[in-house]
C-alpha positions in Angstrom: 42.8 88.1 40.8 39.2 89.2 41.9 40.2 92.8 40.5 40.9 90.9 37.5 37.6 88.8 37.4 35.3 91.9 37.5 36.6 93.0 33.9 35.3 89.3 32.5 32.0 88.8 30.7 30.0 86.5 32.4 30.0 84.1 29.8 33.9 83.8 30.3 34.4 83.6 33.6 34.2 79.5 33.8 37.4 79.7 31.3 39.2 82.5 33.4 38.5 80.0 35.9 40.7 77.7 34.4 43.6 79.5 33.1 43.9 81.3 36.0 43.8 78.0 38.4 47.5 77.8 38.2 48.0 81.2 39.7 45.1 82.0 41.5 45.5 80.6 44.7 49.3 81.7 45.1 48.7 85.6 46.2 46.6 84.4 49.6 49.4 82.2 49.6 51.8 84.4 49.5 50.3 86.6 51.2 50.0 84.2 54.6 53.8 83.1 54.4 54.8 86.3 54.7 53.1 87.5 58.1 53.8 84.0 59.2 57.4 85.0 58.8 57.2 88.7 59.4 55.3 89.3 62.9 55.6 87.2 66.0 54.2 87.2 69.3 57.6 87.6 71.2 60.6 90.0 69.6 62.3 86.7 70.1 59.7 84.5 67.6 59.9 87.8 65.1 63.8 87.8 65.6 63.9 84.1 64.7 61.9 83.8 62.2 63.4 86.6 60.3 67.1 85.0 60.3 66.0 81.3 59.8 62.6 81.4 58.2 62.7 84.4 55.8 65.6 83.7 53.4 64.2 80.6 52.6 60.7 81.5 52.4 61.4 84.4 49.8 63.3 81.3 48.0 60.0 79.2 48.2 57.9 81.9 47.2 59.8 83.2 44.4 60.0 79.3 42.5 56.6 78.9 42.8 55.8 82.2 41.4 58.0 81.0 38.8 57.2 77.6 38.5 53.5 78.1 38.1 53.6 80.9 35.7 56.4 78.5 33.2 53.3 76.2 32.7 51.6 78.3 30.5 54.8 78.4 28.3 54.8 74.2 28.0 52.9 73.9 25.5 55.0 76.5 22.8 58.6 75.0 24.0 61.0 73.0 22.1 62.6 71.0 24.1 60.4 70.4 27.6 61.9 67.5 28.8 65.1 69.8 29.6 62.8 72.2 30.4 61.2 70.2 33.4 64.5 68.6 34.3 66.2 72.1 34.9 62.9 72.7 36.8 63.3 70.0 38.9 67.1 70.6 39.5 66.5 74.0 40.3 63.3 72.8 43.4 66.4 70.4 44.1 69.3 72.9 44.4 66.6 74.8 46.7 66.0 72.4 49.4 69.7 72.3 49.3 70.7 75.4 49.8 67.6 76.0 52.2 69.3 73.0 54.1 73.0 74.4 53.8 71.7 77.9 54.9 70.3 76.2 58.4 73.5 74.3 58.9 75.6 77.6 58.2 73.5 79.2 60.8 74.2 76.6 63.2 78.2 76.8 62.3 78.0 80.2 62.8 76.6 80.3 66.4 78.9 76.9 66.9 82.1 79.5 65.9 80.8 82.5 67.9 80.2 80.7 71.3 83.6 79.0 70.2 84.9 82.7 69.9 83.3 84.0 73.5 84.5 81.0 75.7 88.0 81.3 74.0 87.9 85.4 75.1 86.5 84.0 78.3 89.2 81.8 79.4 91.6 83.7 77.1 90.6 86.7 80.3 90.6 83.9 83.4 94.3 83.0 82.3 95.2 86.3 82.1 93.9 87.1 85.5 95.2 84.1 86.8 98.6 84.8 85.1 98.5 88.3 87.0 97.6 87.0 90.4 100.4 84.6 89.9 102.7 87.0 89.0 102.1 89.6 92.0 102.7 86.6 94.3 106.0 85.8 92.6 107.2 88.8 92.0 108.9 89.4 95.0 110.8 85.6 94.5 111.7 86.4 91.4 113.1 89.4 92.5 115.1 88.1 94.5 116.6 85.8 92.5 117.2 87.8 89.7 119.3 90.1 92.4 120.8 86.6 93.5 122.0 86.0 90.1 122.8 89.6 88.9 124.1 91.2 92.0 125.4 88.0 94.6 127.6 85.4 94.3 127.5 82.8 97.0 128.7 83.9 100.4 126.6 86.9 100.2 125.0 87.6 103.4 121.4 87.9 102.6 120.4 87.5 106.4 122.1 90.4 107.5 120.7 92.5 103.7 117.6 91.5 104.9 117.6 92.6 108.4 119.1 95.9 107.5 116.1 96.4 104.9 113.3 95.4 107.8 115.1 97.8 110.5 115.4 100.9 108.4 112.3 100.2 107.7 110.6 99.6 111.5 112.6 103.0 112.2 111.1 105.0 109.7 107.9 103.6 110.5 108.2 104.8 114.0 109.5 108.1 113.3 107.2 108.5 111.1 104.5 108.3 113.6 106.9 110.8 115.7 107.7 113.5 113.5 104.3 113.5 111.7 102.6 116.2 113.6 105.5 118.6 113.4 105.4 118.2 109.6 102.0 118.8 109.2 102.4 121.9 111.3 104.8 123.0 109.5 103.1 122.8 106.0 99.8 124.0 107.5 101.8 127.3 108.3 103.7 127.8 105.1 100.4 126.8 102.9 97.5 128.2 104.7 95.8 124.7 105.1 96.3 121.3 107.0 97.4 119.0 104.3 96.0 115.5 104.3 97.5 112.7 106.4 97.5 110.0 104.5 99.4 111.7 101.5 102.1 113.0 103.8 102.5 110.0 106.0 103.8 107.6 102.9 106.0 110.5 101.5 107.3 110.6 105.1 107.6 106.8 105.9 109.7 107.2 102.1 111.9 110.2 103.3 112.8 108.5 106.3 113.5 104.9 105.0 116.1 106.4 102.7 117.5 108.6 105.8 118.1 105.8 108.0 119.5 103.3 105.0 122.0 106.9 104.4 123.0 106.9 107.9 124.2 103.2 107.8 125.5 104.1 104.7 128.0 106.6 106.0 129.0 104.0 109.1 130.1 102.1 106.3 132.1 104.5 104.4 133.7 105.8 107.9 134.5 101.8 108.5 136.3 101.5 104.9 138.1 105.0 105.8 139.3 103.5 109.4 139.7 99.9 108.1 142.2 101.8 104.9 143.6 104.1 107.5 142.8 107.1 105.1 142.9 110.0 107.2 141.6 112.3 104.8 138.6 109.8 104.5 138.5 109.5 107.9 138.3 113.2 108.9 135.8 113.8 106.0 133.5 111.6 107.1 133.8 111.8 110.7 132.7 115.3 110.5 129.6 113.7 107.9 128.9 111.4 110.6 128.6 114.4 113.0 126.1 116.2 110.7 124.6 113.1 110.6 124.1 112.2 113.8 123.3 115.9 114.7 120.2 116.0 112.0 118.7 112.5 113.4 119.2 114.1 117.3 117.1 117.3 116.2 114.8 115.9 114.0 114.1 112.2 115.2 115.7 110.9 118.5 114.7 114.0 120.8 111.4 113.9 119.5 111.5 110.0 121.2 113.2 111.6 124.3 110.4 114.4 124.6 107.8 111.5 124.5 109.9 109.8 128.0 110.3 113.2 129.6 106.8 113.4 131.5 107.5 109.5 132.8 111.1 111.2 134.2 109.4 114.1 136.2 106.5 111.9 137.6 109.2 109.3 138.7 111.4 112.0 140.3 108.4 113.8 141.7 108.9 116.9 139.3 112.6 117.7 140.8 114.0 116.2 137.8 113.6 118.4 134.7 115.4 117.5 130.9 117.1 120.8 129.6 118.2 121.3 126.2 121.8 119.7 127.0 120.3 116.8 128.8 117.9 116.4 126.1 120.5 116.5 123.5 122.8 114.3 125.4 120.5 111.6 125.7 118.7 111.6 122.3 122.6 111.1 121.2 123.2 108.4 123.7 120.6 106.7 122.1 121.4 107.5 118.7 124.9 106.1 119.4 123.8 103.1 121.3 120.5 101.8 118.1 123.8 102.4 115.6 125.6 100.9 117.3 124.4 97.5 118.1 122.3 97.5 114.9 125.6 98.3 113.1 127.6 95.3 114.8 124.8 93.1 114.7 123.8 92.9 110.6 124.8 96.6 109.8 128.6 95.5 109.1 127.3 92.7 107.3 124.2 94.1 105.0 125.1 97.7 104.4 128.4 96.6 101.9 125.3 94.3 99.9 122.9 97.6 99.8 125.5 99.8 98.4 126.4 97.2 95.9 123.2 97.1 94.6 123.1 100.8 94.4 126.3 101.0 92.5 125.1 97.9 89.9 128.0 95.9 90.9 128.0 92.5 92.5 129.5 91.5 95.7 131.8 88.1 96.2 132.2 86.0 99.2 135.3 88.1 99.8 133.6 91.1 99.8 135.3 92.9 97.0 133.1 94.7 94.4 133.0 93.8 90.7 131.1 95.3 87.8 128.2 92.9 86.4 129.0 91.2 83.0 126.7 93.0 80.6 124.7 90.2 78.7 124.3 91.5 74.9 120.4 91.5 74.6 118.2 91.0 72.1 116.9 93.7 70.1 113.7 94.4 71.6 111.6 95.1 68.8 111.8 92.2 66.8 109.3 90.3 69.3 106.6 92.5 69.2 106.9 93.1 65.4 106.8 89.5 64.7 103.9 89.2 67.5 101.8 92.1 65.8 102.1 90.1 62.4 101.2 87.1 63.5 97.9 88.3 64.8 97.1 90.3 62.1 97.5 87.0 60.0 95.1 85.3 62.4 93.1 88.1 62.4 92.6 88.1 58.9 91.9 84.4 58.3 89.6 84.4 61.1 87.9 87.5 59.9 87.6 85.3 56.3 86.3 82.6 57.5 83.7 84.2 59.2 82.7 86.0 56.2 82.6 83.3 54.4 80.3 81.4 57.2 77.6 84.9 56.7 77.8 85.4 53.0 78.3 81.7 51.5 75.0 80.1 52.7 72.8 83.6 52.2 74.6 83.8 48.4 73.6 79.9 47.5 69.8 81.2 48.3 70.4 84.3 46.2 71.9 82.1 43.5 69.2 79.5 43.3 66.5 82.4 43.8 68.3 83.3 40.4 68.4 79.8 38.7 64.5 79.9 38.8 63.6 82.7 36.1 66.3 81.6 34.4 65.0 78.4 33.8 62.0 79.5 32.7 63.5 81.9 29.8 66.6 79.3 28.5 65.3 76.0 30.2 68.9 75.9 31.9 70.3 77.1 35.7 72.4 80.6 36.1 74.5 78.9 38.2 76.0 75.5 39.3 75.3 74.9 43.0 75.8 74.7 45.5 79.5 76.7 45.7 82.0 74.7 47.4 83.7 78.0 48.8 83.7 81.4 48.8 86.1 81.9 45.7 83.7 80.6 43.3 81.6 83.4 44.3 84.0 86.3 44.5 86.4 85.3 41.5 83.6 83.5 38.9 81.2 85.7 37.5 78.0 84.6 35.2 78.6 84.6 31.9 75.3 84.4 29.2 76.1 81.7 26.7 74.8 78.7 24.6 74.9 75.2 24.9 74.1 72.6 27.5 74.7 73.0 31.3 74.4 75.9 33.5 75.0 79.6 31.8 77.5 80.2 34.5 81.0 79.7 32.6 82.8 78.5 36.1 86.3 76.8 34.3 88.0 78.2 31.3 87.1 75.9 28.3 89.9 73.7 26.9 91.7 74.8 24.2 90.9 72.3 21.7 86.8 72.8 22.9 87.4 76.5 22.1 88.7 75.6 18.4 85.5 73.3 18.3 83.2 76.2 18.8 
């Protein structure tokens, strides 16, 4: 304006003065709002002032630019008390909108701390859910192997038992045999092989090795029970092998670990040979399978090779095959699961469009209205929009005649045959 003033006679400035009074003081204006809203003295103040303050200052700004400049067409209008009254709409629908945009804001934050807490307790269940489960796992193992595999009668002491033994043994000769395996593998590979990778493949060898040795018992006990001599030859000679591999490999290395307490008892005339090793590492072979065997081995080892073979045992003893239950098919869950969220997915994802776009469009629109008015004395659009469909689907048409130039509804038919 003082650019503007320079190129004005002297004589003329007192009437630049006064046609310019409407306008004049609105670029200092302007000019203050604007690093009011644009710099702060925290990147929090800037960041907030930005998102809540901006919008609707570039609203304010841009209908008084407006506003002020339509005076000086009042005096060549028509019709300027529809002129004013669109004006005055128009400020109106602004403080609206300005007033919907702050509560949208506030929705907005309401929906996405909604959103967090629902992920954070949506996580604690789940964690909850998983510690719960590791805890009953094991129960509801062992029921489903109640219900699938036993019938009542079942000894599940004895199962038990013959489960914790095999396992104690293979526990202890794990701690036996372990340094003659690493030995071993350090020889054939060149280095000494870590001892906490080969003690649990060990412990796992073993476990299964003692559970096969009760296993054969068994089948020699069916064979003898059956009076099957071919089965009872067969395994009689497996039960040799048997007992000869856990003599080498397991029970002398026990005997070994007694043999220093013999000599210092018998003053060193007592020395363990070969045979006398051999002898008594059998001995006690013989005498652990046997009392473990007549204790819970008789007992347990016929419900561990029934759950091996998939077939259930009844009080009688006598093995059946389990009654296959037709199941579901196992997609169908899943597929239905996946649609479902992509629904809920997809409205949520709407809704939260419509909570960013909806209140920043009503500015937009009534940012719009304001030139409008001042060319055709009548609003672009008709706010503020009830939803986001009246933004997406209606689109402003330019026509003539009273109320806003937006054509929201189709005309009737008997209004179109008016026209």
């Amino acid at each position: 304006m003082q650019s503007l003033q320079a190129f004005v006679p002297t004589e003329w400035q007192g009437t630049f003065d006064l046609l310019t009074a409407p306008v004049a003081w609105i670029p200092g204006w302007h000019l203050a709002m604007m690093n009011f809203v644009w710099y702060g003295d925290t990147t929090l103040e800037i960041v907030l002032k930005r998102v809540v303050v901006l919008l609707p200052m570039l609203l304010v700004l841009t209908g008084v630019w407006v506003t002020m400049a339509s005076l000086y067409t009042i005096p060549f209008r028509s019709n300027r008390g529809r002129f004013a009254t669109a004006m005055l709409t128009s400020w109106w629908d602004a403080g609206r909108t300005t007033w919907f945009y702050w509560a949208g804001i506030v929705q907005l934050t309401v929906v996405l701390v909604g959103w967090v807490w629902s992920l954070v307790r949506l996580a604690g269940r789940i964690v909850v859910a998983a510690v719960t489960a590791a805890f009953q796992s094991p129960l509801r193992l062992l029921d489903w192997t109640s219900r699938n595999y036993f019938k009542p009668g079942v000894p599940w002491l004895a199962f038990l038992a013959l489960l914790l033994w095999s396992a104690v043994e293979a526990l202890i000769f794990m701690y036996t045999l372990q340094p003659t395996l690493t030995e071993v593998l350090a020889g054939i590979t060149g280095f000494e092989p870590d001892p906490r990778v080969v003690a649990p493949l060990l412990w796992i060898f073993l476990f299964f090795l003692v559970l096969g040795s009760f296993a054969c018992v068994h089948a020699l006990a069916i064979a003898l029970r059956e009076k099957n001599v071919a089965g009872i030859v067969q395994m009689s000679f497996v039960e040799l092998f048997v007992m000869f591999f856990e003599v080498v490999f397991l029970y002398r290395e026990l005997i070994d670990a007694v043999t220093p307490w013999v000599a210092q008892t018998t003053s060193e005339q007592l020395q363990l040979g070969l045979v006398s090793t051999l002898l008594l590492a059998s001995f006690g072979w013989v005498g652990v399978r046997g009392m473990t065997w007549f204790l819970f081995g008789r007992y347990g080892t016929p419900a561990l090779v029934a759950v091996l073979a998939r077939e259930t045992i009844s009080q009688g003893g006598t093995a059946g095959q389990v009654a296959l239950v037709p199941q579901p098919e196992f997609w169908k869950a899943p597929v239905a699961a996946l649609k479902a969220e992509t629904e809920w997915f997809e409205r949520e994802a709407r809704k939260v469009f419509a909570l960013l776009s909806l209140p920043v469009l009503q500015l937009v629109a009534a940012a719009m209205n304001f030139p409008v008015v001042a060319l055709g004395s009548r609003p672009l659009f008709a706010l503020p929009f009830r939803n986001l469909d009246e933004v997406l689907v209606k689109t402003p048409r330019i026509g003539f005649g009273k109320g806003p130039i937006a054509a929201a509804r189709p005309q009737p038919a008997h209004d179109a045959g008016g026209a």
